[in-house]
C-alpha positions in Angstrom: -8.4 4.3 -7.9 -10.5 1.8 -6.7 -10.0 -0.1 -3.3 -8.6 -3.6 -3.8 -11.1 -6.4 -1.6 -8.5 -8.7 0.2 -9.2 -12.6 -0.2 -10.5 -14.8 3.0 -6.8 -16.3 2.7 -4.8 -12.7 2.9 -7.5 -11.9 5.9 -6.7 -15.2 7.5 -3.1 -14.6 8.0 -3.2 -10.8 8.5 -5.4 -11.6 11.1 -3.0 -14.7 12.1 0.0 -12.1 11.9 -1.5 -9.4 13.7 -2.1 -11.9 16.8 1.0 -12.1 17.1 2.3 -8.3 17.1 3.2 -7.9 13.4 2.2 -4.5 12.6 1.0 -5.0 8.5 -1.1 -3.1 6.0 -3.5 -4.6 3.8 -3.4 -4.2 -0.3 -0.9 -1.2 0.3 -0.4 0.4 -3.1 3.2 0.9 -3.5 3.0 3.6 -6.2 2.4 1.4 -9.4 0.9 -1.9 -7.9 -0.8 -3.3 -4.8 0.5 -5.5 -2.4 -1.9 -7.9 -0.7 0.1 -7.2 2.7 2.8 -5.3 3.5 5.1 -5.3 6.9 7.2 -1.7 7.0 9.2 -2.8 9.8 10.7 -5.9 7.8 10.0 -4.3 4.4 8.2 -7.3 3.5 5.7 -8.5 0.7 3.8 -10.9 0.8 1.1 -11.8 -1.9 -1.1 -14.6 -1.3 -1.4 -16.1 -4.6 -4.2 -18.3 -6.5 -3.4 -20.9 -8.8 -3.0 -18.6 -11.9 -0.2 -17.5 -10.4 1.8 -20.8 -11.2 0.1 -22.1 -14.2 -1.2 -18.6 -16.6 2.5 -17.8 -18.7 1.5 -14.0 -18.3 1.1 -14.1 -14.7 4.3 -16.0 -14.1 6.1 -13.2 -16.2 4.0 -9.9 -14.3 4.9 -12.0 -10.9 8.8 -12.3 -12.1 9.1 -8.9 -12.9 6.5 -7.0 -9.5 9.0 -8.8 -7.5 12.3 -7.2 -9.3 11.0 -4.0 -9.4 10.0 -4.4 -5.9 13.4 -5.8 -4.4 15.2 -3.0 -6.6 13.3 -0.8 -4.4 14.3 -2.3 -1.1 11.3 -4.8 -0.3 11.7 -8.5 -0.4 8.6 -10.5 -2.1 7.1 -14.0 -0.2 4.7 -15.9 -2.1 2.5 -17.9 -0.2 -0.5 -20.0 -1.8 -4.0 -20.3 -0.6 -3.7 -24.0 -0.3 -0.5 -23.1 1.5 -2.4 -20.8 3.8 -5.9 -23.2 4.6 -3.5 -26.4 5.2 -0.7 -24.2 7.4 -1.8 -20.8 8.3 -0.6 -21.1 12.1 3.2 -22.3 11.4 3.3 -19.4 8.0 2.4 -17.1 10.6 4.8 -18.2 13.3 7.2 -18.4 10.7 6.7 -15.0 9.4 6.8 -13.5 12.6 10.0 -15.1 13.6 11.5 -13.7 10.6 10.3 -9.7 11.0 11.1 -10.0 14.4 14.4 -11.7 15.1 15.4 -13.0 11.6 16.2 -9.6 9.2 19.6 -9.4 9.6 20.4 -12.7 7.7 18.4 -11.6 4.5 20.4 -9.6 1.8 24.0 -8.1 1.1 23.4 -4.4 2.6 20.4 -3.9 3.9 20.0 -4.5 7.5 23.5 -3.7 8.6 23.8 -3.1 12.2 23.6 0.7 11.6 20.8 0.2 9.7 19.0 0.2 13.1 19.5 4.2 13.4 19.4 4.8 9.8 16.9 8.4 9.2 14.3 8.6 6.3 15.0 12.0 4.6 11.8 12.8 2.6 12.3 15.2 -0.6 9.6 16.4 -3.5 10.8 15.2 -6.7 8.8 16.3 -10.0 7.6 14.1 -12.4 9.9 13.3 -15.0 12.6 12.9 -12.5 10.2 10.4 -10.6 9.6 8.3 -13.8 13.3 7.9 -15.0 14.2 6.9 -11.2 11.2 4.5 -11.5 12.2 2.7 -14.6 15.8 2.4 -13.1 17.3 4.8 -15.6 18.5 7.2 -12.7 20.0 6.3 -10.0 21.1 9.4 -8.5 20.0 12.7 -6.8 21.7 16.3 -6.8 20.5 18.4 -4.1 20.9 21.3 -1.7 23.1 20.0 1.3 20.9 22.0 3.5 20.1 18.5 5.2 21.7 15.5 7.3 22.3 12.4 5.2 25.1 9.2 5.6 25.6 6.2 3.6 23.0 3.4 4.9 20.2 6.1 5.3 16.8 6.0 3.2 16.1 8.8 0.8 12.0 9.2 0.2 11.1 10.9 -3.0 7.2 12.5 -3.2 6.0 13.3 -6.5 4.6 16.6 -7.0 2.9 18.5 -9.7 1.7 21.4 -10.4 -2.0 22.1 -9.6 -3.8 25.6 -10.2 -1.4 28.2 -8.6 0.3 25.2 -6.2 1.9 22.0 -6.2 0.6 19.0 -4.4 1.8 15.2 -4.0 0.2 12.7 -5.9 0.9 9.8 -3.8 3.5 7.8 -5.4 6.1 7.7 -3.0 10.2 6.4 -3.9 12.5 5.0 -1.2 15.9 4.5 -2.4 18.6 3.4 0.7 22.2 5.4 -0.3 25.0 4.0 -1.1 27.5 7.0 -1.9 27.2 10.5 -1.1 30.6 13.5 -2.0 29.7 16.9 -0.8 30.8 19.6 -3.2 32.5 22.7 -2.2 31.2 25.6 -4.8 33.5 28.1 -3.6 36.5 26.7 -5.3 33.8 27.2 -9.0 33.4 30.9 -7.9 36.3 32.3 -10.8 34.6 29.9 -13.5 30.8 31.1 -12.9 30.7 33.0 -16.2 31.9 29.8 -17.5 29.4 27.4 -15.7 26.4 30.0 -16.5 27.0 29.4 -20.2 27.8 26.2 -20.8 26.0 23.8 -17.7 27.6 20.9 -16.4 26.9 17.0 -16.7 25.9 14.8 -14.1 27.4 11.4 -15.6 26.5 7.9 -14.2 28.4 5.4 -14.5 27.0 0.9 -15.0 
């Protein structure tokens, strides 16, 4: 994959932004598009758009749907404008800044609860066809060894692996999902129905 060139608007205001303390990444690739610059500690987008972005019907619609898919994930999407950005690059950025530093806790329902301040990351592999069906929202849950620490609030990161000669190795794409809900199961109350479990399965059954 080739390296996206940033514009001389998105390198105005990184640079802007970056004056001002905002730690940022330029075109960070998100798994399945880039972003022309991202801010981890607010979970921020922001894409720096051209005019096509307001006037081309198939850029409005790709636009509508990056930033659903994006704020299903967790990431909230701010468009700015290179007009936007040449006529008022110093207040965006103060703005901007104001808001990753001081203003998080007033955007969206759950996100940036007060605990969300000591929430942990737990990173997990996940293989491919699991990845995909999280990806295109048709999964929205994970059954694993509770050999870990987890709570409600807490960020779940899901690597994709695959198999490669006589290993597996990540491919890049990374998954953060924030939890919700979490039970614990006790197994040792199944132990009399094994045979019954070995031979028949069980279903994991998610409810909309």
């Amino acid at each position: 994959m080739s390296k996206k060139v940033s514009t001389k608007q998105t390198l105005k205001l990184a640079e802007a932004l970056k004056k001002r303390g905002v730690h940022l990444e330029l075109e960070y690739w998100d798994g399945h598009k880039h972003v022309d610059i991202f801010i981890p500690k607010a979970r921020i987008y922001i894409e720096v758009d051209g005019v096509q972005h307001d006037t081309k019907k198939k850029q409005v619609i790709s636009d509508f749907n990056r930033d659903y898919f994006s704020h299903k994930e967790g990431f909230f999407t701010k468009h700015i404008t290179n007009e936007e950005i040449e006529e008022h690059l110093e207040s965006i950025a103060d703005a901007i800044t104001f808001v990753v530093n001081e203003g998080m806790n007033g955007i969206g329902e759950n996100l940036y609860k007060e605990k969300s301040k000591h929430r942990r990351v737990v990173t997990k592999k996940i293989d491919t066809v699991w990845f995909e069906d999280i990806l295109a929202g048709k999964k929205k849950f994970e059954l694993r060894l509770a050999d870990f620490e987890i709570e409600e609030g807490d960020i779940l990161r899901l690597e994709e692996w695959v198999p490669f000669k006589d290993i597996r190795k990540p491919t890049g794409r990374i998954l953060e999902k924030q939890v919700s809900y979490i039970r614990k199961i006790d197994l040792k109350g199944w132990i009399s129905k094994q045979p019954e479990l070995l031979d028949k399965g069980m279903y994991i059954l998610q409810f909309e």
